[in-house]
C-alpha positions in Angstrom: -16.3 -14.3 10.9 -17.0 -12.0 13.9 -14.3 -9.0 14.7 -14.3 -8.6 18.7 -13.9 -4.3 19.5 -10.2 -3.4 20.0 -9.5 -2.3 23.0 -7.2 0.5 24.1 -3.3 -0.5 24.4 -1.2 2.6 25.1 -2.2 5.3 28.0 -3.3 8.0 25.6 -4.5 6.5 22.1 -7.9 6.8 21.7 -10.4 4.4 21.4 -12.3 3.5 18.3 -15.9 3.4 18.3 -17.7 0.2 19.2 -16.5 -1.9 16.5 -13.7 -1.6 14.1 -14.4 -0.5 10.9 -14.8 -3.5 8.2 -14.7 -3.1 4.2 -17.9 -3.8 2.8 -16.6 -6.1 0.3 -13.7 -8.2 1.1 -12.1 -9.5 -2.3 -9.1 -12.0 -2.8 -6.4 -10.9 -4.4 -4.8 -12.8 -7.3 -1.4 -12.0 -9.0 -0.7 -13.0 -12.1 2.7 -12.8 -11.9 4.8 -12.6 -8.4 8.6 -12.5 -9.5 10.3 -9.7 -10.9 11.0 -9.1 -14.1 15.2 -9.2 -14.6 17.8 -7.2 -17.2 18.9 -9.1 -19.9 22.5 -10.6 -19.7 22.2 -9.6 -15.5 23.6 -12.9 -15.3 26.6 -14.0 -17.5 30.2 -14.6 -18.1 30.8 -11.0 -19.2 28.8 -9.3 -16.4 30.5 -10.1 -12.9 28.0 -8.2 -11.4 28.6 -4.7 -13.2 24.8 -5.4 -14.6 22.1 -5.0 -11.6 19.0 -7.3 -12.1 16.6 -4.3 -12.0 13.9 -4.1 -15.2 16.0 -2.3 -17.8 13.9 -2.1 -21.8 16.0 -3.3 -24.5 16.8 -1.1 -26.9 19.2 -2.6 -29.2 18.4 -2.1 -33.0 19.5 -5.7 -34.1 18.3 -7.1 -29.9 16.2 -10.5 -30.6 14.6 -9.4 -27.0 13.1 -6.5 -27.8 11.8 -8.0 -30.6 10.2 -11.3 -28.4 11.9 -14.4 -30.0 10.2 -17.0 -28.5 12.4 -18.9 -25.9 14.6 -15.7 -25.9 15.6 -14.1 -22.9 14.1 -13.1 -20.1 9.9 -12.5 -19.9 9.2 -8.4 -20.5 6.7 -6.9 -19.0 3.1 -6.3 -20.7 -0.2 -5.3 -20.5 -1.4 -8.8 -19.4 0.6 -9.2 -16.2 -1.9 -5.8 -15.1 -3.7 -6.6 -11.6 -8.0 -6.8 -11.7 -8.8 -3.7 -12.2 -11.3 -4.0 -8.8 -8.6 -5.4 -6.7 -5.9 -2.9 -8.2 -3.9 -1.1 -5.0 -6.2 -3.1 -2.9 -5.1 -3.6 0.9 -4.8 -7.3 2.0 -7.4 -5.8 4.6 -9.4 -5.3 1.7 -9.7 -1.2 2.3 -8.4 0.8 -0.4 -5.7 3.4 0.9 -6.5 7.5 0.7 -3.7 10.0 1.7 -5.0 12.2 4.4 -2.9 15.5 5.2 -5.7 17.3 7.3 -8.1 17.1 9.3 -10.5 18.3 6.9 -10.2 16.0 4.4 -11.3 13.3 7.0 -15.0 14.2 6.0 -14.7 12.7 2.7 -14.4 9.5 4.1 -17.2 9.7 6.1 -19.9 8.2 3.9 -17.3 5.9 2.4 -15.1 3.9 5.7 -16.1 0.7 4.4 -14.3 1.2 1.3 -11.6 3.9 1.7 -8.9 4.0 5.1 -7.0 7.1 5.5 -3.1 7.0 5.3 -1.7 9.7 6.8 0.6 11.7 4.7 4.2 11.7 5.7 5.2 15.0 5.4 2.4 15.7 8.2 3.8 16.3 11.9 3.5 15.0 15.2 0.6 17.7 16.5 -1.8 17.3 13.6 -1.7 13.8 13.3 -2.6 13.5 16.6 -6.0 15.1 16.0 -6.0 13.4 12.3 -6.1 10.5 15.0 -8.3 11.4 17.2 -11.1 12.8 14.7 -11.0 9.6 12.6 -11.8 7.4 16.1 -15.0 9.5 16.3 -15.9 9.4 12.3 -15.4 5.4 12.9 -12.4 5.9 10.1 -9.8 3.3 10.0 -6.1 5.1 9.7 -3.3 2.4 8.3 -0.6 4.3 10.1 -2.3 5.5 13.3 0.8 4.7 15.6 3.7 6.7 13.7 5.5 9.5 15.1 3.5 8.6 18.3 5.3 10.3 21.2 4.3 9.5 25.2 4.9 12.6 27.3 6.5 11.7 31.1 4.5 14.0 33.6 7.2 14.7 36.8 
C-alpha cells in the first residue's frame, strides 16, 4: 500500500516534507473486551435510575459480587481484560502518541517519527504551536492535532 504526499489545503499551513511520515511497524489492534463494565443493581426495580451504570467496586461485607459467584452479577474488571502490552495506547494509525509543549522537545522525536507522533499539549497557545507546527513539517514529524486553535488572519 502506497501513501501519495499530502498536499497543502489551507493558505498558510505548511507543507510536510515529501512524503508523510509512516510508522515503521503497523500492528492490528485486538480488544479483548469492548463493552463497559456496569454497577451492580444499575438496573432494577429499586433503582429508577438513582444508580448510574458507571464501574463502581463492590464493597459489601456479605456482597456475593465481590466475592465472584459464578453466574452472579455483572463481569468485574481484571487483569486479563489488559490490552497487548505492544499495542497498549497504540494509535489506529499505528503511531504511539507523545505530548509535546515546546518546541524543544521536538528533537526527541527526531530519530524516532516512525514510532512516536507528537500531540501537542493543550495548555500550549496559539503562537507556539504554530512554530511547534512548522518545525515538526521540517523534522518530517507527524503532529495528531496540527490544525487546532488554527487562526487565518484577513489582510485589508
Amino acid at each position: 500500500f502506497w501513501l501519495k504526499p499530502q498536499l497543502p489545503t489551507a493558505v498558510g499551513e505548511p507543507q510536510l516534507g515529501a512524503m508523510a511520515p509512516v510508522p515503521l511497524v503497523k500492528r492490528k489492534i485486538v480488544k479483548k473486551r469492548t463493552k463497559a463494565f456496569i454497577r451492580f443493581q444499575c438496573h432494577g426495580p429499586f433503582s429508577r435510575g438513582r444508580v448510574k451504570e458507571a464501574w463502581r467496586k463492590p464493597r459489601g461485607i456479605d456482597s456475593a459480587v465481590r466475592r465472584r459467584f459464578r453466574n452472579y452479577g455483572p463481569i468485574q474488571p481484571r487483569i486479563g481484560f489488559g490490552s497487548d502490552k505492544r499495542t497498549r495506547f497504540l494509535l489506529p494509525n499505528g503511531f504511539y502518541p507523545f505530548v509535546i509543549h515546546n518546541v524543544k522537545e521536538l528533537d526527541m522525536l527526531l530519530m524516532h517519527n516512525q514510532v512516536y507522533a507528537a500531540v501537542i499539549g493543550h495548555a500550549v497557545g496559539g503562537k507556539k504551536r504554530a512554530a511547534i507546527v512548522e518545525r515538526a513539517a521540517q523534522l518530517n514529524i507527524k503532529v495528531m492535532n496540527r490544525k487546532a486553535r488554527l487562526t487565518t488572519e484577513e489582510t485589508e
